[in-house]
Rosetta silent file (secondary structure, phi, psi, omega in degrees, C-alpha in Angstrom):
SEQUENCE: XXXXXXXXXXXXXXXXXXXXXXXXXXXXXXXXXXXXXXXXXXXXXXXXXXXXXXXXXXXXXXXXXXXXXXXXXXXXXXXXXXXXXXXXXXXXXXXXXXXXXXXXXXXXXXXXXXXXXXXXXXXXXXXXXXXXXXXXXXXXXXXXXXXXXXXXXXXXXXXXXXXXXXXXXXXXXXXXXXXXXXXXXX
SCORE:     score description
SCORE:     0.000 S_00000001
   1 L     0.000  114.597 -176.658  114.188   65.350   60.731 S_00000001
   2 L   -71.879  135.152  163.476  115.339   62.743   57.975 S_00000001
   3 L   -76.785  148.046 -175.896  112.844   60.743   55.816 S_00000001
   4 L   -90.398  119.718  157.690  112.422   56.749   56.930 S_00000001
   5 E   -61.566  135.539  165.561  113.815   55.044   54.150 S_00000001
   6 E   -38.423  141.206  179.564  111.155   52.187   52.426 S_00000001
   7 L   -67.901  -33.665 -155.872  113.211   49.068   53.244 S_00000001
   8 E  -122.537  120.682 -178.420  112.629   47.529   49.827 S_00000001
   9 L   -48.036  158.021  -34.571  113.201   49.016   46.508 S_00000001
  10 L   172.358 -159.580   77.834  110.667   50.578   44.084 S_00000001
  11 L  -107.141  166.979 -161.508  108.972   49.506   40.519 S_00000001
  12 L   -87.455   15.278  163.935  108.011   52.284   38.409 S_00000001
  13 L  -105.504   54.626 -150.921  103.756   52.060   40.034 S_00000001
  14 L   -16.515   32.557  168.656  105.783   52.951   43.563 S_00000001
  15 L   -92.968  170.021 -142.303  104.987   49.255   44.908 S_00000001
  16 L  -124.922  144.649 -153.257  108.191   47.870   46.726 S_00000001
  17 L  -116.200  156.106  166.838  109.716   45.173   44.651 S_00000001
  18 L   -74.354   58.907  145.362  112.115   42.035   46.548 S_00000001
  19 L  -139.166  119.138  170.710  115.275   43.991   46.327 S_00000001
  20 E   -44.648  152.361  178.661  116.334   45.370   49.967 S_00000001
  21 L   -88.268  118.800  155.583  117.369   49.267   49.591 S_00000001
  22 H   -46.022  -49.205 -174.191  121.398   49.027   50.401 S_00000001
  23 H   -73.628   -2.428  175.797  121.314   51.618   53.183 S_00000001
  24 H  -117.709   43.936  156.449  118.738   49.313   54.898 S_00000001
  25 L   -56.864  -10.742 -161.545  121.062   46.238   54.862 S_00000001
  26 L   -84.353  -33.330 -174.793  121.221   46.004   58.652 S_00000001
  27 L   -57.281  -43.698  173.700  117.472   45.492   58.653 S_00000001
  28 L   -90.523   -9.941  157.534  118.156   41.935   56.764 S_00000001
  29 L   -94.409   30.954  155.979  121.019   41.341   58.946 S_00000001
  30 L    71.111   -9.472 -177.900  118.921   40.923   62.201 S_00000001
  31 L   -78.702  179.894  178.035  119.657   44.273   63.657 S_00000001
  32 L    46.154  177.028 -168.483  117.588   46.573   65.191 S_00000001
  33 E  -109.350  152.747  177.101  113.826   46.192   66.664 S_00000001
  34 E   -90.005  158.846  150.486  110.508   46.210   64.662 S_00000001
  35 E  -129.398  144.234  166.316  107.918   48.651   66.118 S_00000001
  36 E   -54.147  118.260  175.240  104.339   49.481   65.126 S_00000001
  37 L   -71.552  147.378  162.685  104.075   52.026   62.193 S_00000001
  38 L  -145.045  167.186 -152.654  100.719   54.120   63.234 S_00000001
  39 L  -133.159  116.424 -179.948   99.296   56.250   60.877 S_00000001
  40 L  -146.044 -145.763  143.775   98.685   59.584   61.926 S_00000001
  41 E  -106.290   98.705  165.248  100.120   63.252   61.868 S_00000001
  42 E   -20.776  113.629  161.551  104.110   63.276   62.790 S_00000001
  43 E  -123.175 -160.826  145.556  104.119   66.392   65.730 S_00000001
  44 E  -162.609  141.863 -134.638  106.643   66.742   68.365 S_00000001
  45 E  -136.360  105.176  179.590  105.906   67.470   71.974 S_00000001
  46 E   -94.359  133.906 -163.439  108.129   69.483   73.994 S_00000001
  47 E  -136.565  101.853  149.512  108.097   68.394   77.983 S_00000001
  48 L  -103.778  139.490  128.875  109.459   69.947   81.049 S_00000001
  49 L    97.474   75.407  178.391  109.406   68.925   84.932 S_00000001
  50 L    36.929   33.062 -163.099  106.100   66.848   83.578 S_00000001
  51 L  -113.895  170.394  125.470  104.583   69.891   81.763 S_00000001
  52 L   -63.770  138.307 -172.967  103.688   70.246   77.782 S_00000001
  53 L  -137.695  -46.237 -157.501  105.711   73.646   77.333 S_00000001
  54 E  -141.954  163.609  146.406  105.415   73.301   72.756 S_00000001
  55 E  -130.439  125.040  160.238  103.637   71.499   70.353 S_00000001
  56 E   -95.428  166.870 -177.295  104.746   70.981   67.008 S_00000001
  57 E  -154.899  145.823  161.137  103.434   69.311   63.642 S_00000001
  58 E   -48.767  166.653  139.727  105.822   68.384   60.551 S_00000001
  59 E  -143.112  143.090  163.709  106.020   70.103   57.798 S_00000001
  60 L   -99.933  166.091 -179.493  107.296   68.746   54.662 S_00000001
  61 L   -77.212  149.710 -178.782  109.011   70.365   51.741 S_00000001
  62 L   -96.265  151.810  172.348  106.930   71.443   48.757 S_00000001
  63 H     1.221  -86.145 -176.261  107.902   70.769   45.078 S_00000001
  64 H   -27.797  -77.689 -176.994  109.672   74.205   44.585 S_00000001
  65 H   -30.623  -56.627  178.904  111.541   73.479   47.879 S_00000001
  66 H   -33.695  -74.237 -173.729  112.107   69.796   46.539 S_00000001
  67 H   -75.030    3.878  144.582  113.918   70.966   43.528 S_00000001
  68 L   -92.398   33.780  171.821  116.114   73.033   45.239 S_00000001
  69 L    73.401    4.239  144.256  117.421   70.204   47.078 S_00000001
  70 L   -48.863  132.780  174.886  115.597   70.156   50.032 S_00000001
  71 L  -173.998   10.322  145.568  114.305   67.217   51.450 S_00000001
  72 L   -89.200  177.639 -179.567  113.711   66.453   54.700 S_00000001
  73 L  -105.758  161.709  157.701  110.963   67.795   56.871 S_00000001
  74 E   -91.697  158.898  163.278  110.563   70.235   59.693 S_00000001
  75 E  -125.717  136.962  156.907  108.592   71.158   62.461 S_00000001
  76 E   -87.656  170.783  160.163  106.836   74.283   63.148 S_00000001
  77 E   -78.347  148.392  173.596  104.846   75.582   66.067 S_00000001
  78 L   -86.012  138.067 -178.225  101.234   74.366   66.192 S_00000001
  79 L   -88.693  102.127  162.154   98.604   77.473   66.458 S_00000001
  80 L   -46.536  136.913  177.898   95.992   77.769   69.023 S_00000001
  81 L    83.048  -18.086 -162.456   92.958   78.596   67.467 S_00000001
  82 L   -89.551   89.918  173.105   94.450   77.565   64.123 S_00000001
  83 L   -23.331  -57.683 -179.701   91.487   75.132   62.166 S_00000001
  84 L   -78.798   -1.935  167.914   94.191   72.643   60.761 S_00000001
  85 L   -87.157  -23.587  155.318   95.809   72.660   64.233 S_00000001
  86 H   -20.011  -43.395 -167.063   92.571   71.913   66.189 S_00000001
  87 H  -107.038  -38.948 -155.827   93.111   67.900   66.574 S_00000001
  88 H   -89.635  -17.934  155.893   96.963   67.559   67.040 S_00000001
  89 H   -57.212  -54.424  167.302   96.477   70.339   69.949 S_00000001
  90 H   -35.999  -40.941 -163.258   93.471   68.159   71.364 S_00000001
  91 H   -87.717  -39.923  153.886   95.452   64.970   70.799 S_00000001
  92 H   -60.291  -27.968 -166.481   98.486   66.734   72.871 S_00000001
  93 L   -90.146   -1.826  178.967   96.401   68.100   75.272 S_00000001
  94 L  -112.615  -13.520 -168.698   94.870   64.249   76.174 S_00000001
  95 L  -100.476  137.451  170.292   98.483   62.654   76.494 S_00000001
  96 L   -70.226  117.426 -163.757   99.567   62.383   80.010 S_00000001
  97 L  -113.436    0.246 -177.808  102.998   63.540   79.751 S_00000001
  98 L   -42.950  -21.789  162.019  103.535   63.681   83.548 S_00000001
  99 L   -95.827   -9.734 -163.796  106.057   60.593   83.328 S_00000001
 100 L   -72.784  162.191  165.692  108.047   61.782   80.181 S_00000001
 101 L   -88.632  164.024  170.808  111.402   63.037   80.631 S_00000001
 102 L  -108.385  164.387 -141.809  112.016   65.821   79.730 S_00000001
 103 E   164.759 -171.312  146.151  113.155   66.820   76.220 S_00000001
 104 E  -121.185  133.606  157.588  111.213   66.981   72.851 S_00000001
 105 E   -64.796   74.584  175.588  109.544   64.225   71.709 S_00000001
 106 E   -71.727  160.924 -149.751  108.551   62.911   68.432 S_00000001
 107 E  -155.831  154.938  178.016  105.400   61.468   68.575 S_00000001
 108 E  -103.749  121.539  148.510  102.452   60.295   66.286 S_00000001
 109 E   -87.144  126.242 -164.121   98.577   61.897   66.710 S_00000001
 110 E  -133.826  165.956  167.040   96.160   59.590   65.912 S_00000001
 111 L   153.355 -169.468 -168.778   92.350   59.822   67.366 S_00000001
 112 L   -64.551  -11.089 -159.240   88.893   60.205   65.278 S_00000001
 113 L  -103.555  -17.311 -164.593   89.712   63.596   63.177 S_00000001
 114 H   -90.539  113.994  173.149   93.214   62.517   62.277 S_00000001
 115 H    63.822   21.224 -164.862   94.018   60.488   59.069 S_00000001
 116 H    43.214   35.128  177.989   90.803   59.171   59.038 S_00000001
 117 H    27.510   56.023 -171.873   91.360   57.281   62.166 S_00000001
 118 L   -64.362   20.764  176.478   92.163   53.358   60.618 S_00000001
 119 L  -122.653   -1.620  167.987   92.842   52.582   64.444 S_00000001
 120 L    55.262   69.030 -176.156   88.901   53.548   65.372 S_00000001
 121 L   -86.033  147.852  171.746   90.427   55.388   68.322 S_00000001
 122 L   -98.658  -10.806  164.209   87.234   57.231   70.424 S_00000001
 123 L  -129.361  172.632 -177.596   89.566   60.234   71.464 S_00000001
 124 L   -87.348  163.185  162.938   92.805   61.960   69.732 S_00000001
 125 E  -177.172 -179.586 -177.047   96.175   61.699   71.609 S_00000001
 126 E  -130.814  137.837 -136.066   99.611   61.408   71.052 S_00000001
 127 E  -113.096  141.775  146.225  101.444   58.021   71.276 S_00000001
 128 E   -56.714  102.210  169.111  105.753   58.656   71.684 S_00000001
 129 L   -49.785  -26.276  175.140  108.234   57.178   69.429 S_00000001
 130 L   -84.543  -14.586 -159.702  110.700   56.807   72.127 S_00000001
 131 L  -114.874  -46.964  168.643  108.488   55.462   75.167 S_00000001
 132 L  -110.019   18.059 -158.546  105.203   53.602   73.801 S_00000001
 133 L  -109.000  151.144 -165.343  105.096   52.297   70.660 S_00000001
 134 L   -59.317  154.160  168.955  104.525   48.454   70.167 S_00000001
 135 L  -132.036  138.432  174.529  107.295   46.243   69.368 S_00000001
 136 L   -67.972   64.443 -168.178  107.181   43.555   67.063 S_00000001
 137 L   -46.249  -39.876 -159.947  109.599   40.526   68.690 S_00000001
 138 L   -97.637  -10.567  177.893  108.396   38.204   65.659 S_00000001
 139 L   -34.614  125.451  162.384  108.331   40.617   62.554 S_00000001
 140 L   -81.721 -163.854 -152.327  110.213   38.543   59.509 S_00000001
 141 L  -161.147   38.282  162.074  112.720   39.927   57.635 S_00000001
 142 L  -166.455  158.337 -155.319  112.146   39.329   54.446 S_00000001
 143 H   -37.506  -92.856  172.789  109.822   40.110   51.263 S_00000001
 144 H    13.978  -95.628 -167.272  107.862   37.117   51.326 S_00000001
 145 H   -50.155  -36.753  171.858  107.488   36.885   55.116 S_00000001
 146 H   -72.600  -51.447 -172.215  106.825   40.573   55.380 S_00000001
 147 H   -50.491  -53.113  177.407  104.421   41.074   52.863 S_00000001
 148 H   -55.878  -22.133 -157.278  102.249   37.951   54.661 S_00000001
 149 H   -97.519   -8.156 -179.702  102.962   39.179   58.434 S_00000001
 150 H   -99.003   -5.753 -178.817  101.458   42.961   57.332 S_00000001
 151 H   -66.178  -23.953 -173.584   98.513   41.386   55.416 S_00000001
 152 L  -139.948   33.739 -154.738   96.890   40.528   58.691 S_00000001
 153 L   -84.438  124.239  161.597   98.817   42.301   61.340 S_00000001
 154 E   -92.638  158.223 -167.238   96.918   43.575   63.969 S_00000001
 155 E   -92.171  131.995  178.426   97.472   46.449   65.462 S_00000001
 156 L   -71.586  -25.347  175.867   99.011   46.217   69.265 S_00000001
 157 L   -85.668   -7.439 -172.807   98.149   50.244   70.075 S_00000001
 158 L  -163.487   65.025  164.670   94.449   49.480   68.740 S_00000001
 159 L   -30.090  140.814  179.180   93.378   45.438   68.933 S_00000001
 160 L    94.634   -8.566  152.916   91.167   44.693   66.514 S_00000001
 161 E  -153.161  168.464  178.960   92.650   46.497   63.865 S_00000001
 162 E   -62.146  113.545 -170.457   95.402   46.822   61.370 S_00000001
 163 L   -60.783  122.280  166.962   98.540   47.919   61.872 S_00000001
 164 L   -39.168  -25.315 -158.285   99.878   50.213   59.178 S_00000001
 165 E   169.548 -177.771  160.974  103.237   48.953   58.986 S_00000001
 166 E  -129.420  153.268  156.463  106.187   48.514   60.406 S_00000001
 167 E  -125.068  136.505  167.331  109.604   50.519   61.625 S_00000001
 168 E  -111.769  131.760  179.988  112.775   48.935   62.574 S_00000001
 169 E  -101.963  141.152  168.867  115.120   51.218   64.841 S_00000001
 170 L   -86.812  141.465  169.248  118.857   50.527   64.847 S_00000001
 171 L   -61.932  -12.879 -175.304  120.713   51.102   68.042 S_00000001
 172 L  -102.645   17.761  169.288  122.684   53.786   66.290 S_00000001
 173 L   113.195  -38.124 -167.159  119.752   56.086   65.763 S_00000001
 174 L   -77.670  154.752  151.894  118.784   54.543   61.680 S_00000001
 175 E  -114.437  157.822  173.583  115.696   53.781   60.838 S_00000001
 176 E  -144.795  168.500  177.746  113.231   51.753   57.882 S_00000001
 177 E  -164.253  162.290 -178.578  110.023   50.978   57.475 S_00000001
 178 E  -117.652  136.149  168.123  107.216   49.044   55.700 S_00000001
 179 E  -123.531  175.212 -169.251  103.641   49.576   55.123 S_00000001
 180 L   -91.822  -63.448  176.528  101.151   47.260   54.445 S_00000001
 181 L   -66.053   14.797  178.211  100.102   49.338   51.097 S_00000001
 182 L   -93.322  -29.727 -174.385  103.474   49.165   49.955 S_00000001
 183 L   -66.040  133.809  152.697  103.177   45.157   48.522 S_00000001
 184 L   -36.758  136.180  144.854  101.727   44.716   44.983 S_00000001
 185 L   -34.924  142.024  157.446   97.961   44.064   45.478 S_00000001
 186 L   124.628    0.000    0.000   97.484   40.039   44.483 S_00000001
């Protein structure tokens, strides 16, 4: 599992500055779809003949790991019984997977325990990156226009409140994204 590159380059406070990231030219070039970023815990949710068979949760690399050139993330199995595993098992254990194909999923868990729940969800579940997540038809596509359409963006998986961000998917598999906390304050 690959990190989403930020769309938009860097300043040295890590707010995203009006120069596009070169590997996310396609993104300014009209391709691909925006979807709703939601801000949760990354798992991934293995599904056969309409069953939950695994659950998984990222894991990212730590420092040590870092500097030995590691850098993407993984998934492990999630532990029954397991304290920090408690909500993203709850949150799989509420999504009706009975239509999914089957496969593994990735998938976001969001609900009240998770991430401090900026979508004021009243139970946990887990929403699919491939199957349910809102898409943006109107998302602009540039600083300016982005930075204004995430200031007040509501969120389409939870009316009434603010969407973290955005991701744009490429038909060929790449992805970028935006948050809303990524913009200079001001």
């Amino acid at each position: 599992m690959e990190k989403i590159p930020t769309i938009f380059e860097r300043d040295d406070r890590f707010r995203v500055i009006d120069r596009p990231r070169a590997e996310c030219a396609w993104v300014f070039d009209g391709e691909g779809v925006a979807t709703e970023k939601l801000d949760g815990t990354n798992v991934r949710l293995t599904v056969r003949s309409g069953h939950l068979v695994r659950v998984e949760k990222r894991r990212n690399p730590s420092r040590a790991q870092k500097q030995q050139g590691i850098v993407d993330g993984w998934y492990v199995d999630a532990v029954e019984g397991a304290p920090e595993d408690k909500w993203i098992l709850e949150a799989a254990r509420n999504t009706d997977v009975s239509g999914w194909p089957d496969g593994e999923h990735s998938c976001e868990a969001l609900g009240p325990r998770v991430q401090g729940n900026p979508l004021n969800l009243d139970e946990h579940r887990c929403v699919p990156f491939n199957l349910d997540v809102p898409v943006y038809e109107d998302a602009p596509r540039t600083y300016e226009g982005l930075r204004e359409f995430l200031a007040s963006l509501e969120s389409e998986y939870s009316p009434g409140n603010l969407a973290e961000g955005i991701v744009f998917h490429h038909p060929d598999g790449r992805r970028a994204k935006i948050k809303r906390k990524d913009f200079p304050r001001g």
